[in-house]
Backbone as a chain_set.jsonl record, in Angstrom:
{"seq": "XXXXXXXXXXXXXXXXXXXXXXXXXXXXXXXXXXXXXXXXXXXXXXXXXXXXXXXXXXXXXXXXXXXXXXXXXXXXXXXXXXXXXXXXXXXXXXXXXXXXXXX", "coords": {"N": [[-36.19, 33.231, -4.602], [-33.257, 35.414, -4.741], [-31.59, 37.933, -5.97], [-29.404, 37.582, -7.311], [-29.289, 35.467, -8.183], [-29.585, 33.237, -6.159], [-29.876, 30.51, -4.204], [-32.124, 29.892, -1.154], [-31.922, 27.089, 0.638], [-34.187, 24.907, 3.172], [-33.068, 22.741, 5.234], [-33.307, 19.726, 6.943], [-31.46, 18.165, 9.977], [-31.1, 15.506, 9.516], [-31.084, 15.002, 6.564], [-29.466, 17.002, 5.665], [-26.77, 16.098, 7.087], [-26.916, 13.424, 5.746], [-27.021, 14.653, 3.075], [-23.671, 15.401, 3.684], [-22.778, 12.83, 4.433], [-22.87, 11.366, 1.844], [-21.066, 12.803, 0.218], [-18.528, 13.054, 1.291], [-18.118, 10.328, 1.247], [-18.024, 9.989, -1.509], [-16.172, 11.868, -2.088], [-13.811, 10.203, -0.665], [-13.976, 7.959, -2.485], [-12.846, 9.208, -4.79], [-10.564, 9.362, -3.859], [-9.008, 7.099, -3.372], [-9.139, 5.83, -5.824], [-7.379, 7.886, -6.889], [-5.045, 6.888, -5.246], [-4.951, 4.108, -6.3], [-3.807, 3.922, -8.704], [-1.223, 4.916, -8.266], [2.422, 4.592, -8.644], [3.601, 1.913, -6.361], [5.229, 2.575, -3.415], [8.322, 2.48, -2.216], [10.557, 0.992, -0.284], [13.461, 1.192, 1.483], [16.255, -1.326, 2.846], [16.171, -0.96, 5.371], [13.581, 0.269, 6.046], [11.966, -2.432, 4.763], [13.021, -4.144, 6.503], [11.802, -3.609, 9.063], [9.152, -3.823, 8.38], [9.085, -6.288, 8.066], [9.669, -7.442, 10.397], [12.635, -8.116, 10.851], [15.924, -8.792, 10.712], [18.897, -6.619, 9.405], [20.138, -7.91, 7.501], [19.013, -10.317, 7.153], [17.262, -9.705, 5.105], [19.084, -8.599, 3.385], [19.746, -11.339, 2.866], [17.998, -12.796, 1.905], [17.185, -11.036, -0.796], [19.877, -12.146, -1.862], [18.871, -14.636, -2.49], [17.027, -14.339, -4.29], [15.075, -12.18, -3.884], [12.774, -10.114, -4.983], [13.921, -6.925, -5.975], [14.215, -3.449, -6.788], [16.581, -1.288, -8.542], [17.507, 2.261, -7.33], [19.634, 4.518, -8.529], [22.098, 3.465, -6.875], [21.057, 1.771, -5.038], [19.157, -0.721, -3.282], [15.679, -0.913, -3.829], [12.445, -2.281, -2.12], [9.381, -3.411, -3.44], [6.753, -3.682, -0.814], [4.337, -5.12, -0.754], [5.44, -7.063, -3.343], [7.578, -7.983, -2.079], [6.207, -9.545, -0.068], [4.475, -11.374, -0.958], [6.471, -13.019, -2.757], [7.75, -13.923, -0.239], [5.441, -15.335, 0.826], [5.3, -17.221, -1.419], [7.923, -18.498, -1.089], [7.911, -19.247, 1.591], [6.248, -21.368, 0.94], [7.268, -23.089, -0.723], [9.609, -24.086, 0.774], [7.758, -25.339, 2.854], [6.999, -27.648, 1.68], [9.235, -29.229, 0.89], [10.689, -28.626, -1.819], [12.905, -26.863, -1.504], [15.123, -25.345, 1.312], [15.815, -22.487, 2.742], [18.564, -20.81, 3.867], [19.515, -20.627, 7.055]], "CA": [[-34.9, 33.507, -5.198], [-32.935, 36.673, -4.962], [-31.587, 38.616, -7.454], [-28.549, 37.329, -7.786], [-29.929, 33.85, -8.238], [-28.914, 32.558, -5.096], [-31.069, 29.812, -3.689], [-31.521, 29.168, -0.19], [-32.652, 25.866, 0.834], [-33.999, 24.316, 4.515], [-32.664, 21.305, 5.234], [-33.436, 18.781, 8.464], [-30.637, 17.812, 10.666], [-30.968, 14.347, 9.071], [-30.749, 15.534, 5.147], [-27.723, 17.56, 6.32], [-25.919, 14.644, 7.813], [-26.883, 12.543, 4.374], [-25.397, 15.25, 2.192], [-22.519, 15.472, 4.059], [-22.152, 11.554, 4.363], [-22.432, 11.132, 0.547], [-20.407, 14.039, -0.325], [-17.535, 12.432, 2.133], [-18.052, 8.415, 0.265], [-17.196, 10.385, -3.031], [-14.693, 11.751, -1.731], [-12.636, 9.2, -0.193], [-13.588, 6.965, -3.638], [-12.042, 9.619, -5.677], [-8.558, 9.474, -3.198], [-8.741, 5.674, -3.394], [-8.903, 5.998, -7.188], [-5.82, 8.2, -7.13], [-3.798, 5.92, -4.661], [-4.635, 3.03, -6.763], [-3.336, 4.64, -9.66], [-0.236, 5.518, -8.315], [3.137, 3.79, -8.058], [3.852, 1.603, -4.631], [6.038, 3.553, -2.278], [9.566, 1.683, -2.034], [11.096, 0.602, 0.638], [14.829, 0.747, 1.73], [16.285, -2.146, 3.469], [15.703, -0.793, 6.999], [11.556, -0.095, 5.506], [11.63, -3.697, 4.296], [13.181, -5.118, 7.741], [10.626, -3.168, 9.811], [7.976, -3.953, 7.698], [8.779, -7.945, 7.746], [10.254, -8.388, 11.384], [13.656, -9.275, 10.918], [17.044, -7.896, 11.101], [19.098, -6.213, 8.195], [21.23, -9.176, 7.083], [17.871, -11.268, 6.582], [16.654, -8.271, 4.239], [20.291, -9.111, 2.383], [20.107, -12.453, 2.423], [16.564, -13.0, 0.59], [17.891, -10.446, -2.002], [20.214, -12.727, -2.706], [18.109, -15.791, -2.816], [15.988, -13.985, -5.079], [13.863, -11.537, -3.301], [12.752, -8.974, -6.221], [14.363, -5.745, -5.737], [14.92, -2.102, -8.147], [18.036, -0.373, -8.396], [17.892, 3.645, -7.179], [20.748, 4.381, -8.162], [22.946, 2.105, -6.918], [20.52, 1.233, -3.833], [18.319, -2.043, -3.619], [14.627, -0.797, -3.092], [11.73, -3.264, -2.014], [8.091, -2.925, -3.331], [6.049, -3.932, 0.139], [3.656, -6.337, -1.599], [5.883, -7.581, -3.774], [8.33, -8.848, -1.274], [5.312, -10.214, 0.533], [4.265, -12.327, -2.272], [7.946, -13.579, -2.643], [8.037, -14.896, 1.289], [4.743, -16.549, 0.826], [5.694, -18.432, -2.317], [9.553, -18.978, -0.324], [7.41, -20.522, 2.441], [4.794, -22.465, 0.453], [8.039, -24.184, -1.501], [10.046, -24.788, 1.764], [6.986, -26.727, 3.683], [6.859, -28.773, 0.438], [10.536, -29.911, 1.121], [11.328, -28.286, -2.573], [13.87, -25.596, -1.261], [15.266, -24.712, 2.374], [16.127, -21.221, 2.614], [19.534, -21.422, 4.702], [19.417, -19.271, 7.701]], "C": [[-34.557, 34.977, -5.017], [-32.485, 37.424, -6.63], [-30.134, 38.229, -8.124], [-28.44, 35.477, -7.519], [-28.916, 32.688, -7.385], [-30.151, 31.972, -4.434], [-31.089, 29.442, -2.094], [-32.753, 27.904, 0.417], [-32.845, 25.302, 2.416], [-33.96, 22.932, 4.706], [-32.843, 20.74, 7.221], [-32.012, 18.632, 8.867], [-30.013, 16.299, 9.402], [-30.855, 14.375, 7.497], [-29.245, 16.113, 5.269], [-26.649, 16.791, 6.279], [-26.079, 13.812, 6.435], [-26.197, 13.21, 3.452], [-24.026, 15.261, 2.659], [-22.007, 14.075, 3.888], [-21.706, 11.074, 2.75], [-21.382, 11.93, 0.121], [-18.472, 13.127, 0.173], [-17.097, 10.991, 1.166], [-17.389, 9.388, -1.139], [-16.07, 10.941, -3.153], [-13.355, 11.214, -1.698], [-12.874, 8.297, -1.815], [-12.661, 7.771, -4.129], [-10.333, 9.11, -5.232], [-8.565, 7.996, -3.519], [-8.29, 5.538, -4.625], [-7.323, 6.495, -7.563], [-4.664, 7.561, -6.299], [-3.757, 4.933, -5.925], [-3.846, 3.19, -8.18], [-1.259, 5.348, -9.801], [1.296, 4.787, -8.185], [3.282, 2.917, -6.949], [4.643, 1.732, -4.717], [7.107, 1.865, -1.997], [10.291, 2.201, -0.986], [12.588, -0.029, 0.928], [14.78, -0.473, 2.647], [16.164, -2.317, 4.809], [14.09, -0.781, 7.198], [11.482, -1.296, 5.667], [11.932, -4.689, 5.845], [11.985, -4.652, 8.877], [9.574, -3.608, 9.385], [7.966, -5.681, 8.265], [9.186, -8.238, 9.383], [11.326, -8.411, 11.185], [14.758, -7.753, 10.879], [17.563, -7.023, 8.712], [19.919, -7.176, 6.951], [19.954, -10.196, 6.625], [17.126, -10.351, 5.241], [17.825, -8.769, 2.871], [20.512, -10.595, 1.963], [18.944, -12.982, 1.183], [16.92, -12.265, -0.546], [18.884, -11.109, -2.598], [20.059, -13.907, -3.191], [17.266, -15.27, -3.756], [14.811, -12.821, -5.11], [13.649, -10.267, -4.191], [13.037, -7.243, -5.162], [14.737, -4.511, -7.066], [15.864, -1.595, -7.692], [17.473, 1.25, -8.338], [18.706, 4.247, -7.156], [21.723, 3.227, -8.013], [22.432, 1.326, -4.991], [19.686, 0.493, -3.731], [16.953, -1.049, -2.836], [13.422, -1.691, -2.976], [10.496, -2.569, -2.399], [7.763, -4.061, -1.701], [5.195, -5.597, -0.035], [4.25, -7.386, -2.406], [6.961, -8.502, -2.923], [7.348, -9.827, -0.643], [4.494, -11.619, -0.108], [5.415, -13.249, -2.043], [7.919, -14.553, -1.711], [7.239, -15.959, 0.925], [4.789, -17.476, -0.294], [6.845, -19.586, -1.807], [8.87, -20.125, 0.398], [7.05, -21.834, 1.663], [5.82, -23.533, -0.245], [9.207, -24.93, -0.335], [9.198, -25.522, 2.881], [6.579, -27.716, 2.538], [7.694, -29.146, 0.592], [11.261, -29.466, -0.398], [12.738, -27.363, -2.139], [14.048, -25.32, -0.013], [15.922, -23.296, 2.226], [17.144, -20.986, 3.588], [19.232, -20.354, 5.604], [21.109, -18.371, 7.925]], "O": [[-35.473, 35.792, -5.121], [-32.897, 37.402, -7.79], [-29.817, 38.539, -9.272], [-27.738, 34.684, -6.892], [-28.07, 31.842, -7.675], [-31.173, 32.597, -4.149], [-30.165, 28.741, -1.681], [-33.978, 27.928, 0.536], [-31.792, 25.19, 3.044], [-34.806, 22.123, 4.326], [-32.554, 21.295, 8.281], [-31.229, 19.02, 7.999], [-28.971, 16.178, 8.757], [-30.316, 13.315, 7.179], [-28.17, 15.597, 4.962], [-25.721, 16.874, 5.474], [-24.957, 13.52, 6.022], [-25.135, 12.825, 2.961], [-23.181, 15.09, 1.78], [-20.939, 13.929, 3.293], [-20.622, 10.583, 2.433], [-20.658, 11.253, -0.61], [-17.572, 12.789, -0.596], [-16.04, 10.754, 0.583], [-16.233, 9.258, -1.544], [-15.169, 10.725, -3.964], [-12.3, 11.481, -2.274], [-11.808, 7.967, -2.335], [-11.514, 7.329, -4.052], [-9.373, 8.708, -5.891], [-7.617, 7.852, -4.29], [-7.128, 5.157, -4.767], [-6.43, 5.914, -8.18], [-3.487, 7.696, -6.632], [-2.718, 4.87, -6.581], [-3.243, 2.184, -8.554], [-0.514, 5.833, -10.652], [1.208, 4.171, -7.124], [2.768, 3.639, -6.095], [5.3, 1.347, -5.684], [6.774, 0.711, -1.727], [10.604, 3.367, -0.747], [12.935, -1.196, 0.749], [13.731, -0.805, 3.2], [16.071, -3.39, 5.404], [13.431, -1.416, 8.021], [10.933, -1.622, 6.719], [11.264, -5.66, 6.201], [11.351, -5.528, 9.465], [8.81, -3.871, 10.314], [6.976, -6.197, 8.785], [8.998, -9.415, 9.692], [11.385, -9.597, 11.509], [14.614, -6.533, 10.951], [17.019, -6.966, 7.61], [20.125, -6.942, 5.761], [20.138, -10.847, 5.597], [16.32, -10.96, 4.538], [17.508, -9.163, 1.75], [21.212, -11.001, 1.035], [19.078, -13.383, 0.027], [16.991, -13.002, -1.529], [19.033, -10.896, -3.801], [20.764, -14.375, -4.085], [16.524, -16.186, -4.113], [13.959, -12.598, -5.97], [14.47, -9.362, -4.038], [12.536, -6.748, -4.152], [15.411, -4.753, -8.067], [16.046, -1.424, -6.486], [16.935, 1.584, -9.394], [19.0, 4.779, -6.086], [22.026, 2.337, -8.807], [23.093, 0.715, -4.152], [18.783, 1.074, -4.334], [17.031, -0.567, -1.706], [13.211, -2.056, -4.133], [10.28, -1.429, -1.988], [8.451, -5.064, -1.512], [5.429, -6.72, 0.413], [3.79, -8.525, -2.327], [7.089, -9.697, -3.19], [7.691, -11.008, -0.692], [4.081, -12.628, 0.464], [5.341, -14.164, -1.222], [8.012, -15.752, -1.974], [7.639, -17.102, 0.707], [4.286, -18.584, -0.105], [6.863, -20.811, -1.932], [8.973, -21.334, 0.19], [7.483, -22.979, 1.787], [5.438, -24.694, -0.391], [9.617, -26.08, -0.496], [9.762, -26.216, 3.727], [5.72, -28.568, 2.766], [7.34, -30.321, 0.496], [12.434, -29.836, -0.458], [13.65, -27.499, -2.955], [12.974, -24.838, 0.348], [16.708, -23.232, 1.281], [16.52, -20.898, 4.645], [18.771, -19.289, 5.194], [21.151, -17.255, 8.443]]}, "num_chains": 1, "name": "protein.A"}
């Protein structure tokens, strides 16, 4: 030890590389932690058509079949997931013959 109680330690290549790898995993948990934690990122109707494939008029038309949307203002925004949900219920009740979804 010195005098200003500073330690120095020899480490292998392969110890090295393990602190660093753990150090990294705790890391990225923590950021995961704070994504999951955080709102989901909304998506205008040009987001939501990119995201799904389709044009902007199919984006408008599911919105008004139902497709959950928040007001910003006075602008329809899509959660990602949540629309995604939506479709696959839409589907799962139009190959049942309950509901066609007009095009």
């Amino acid at each position: 030890m010195t005098t200003d109680d500073t330690m120095l330690v020899q480490l292998t290549t392969g110890q090295l590389q393990e602190l660093v790898r753990v150090a990294v995993i705790e890391a990225l948990g923590e950021l995961e932690g704070l994504a999951a934690n955080r709102a989901p990122a909304l998506l205008d109707r040009a987001g939501l058509a990119r995201e799904l494939g389709c044009s902007l008029a199919s984006v408008d038309r599911m919105a008004r079949q139902g497709l959950p949307f928040v007001r910003v203002g006075s602008v329809r925004r899509f959660e990602r997931e949540t629309a995604l949900g939506w479709l696959a219920r839409e589907s799962g009740r139009q190959s049942e013959g309950q509901r066609e979804i007009p095009r």
